[in-house]
Structures are given as structure tokens and as C-alpha cells.
C-alpha positions in Angstrom: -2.1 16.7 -8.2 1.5 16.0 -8.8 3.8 19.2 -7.5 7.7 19.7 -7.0 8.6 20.6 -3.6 10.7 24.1 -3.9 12.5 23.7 0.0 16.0 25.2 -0.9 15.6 24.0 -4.5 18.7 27.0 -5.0 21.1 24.3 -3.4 20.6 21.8 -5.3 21.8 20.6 -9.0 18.7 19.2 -10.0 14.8 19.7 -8.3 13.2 17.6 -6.1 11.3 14.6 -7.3 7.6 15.0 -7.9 5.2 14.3 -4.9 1.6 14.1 -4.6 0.2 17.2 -2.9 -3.5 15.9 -1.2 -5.9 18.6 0.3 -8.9 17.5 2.2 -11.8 20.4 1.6 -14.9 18.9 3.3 -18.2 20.1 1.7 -19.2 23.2 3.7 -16.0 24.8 4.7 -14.5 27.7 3.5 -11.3 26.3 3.2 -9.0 23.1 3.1 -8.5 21.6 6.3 -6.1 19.4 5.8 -2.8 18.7 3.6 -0.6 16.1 2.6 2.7 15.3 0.5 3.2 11.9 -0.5 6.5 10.1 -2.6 4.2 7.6 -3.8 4.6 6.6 -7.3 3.1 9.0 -9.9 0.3 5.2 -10.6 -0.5 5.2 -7.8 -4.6 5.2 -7.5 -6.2 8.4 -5.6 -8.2 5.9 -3.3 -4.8 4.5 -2.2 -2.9 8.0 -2.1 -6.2 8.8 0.4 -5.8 5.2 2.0 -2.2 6.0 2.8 -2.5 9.7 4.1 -5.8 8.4 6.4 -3.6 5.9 7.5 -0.7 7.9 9.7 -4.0 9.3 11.4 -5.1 6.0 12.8 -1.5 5.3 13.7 -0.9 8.4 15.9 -4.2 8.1 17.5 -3.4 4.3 18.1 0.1 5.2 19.6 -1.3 7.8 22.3 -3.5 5.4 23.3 -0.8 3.0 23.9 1.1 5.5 25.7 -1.8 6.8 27.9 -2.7 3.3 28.8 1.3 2.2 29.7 1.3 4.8 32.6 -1.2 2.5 34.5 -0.1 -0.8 34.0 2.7 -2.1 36.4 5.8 -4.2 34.2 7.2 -5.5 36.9 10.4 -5.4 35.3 14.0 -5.5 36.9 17.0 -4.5 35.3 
């Protein structure tokens, strides 16, 4: 669904752009769980929009993992 974000429209001269707004309702619950806005181009394919929005998942997961694992390795670096 394509939606125009309303954040202090009143200041402005002209709206916002149109985003994608994604909701992720998993069969069985009684409401969304998740949400997403997205500047992608209005073309763009839902499997990509979904692509994209799974994506920042894996790269938050991947970056505490980096972190978690840098507290136990020794650098040996000098300055």
C-alpha cells in the first residue's frame, strides 16, 4: 500500500512523497506484528519491497554478532 507520511506535514509547502507502508500479520495472530515504511519506487515488486524490509533484519542481527564476538578477540593494536 502506498501512503503519505503526515510527520509535521503543517510545516511544509508541499506533502511528503509517497512511501510503501508494509505490515507483517502472521496467520494466527490477532494483530500485525510488525511494520515498515519504505521510499522505494512506487514499481517496485512486493517480493522485493518484502526482500528489502527482511533485509535490515539480518543486518542488525549480523552486526551484534560482530560486536559480541569483538569483545573476546585481542587486536593487538598500538596507536
Amino acid at each position: 500500500m502506498r501512503v503519505r507520511p503526515a510527520h509535521r506535514d503543517y510545516w511544509r509547502s508541499v506533502p511528503h512523497a509517497e512511501e510503501w507502508f508494509l505490515i507483517e500479520w502472521p496467520d494466527g495472530e490477532v494483530e500485525p506484528t510488525k511494520y515498515w515504511l519504505s521510499t522505494l519506487p512506487g514499481k517496485t515488486r512486493l517480493a522485493d519491497l518484502v526482500d528489502q524490509a527482511k533485509m535490515r533484519w539480518r543486518i542488525e542481527r549480523d552486526y551484534q554478532e560482530l560486536k559480541q564476538g569483538c569483545c573476546h578477540i585481542d587486536f593487538g593494536l598500538t596507536v
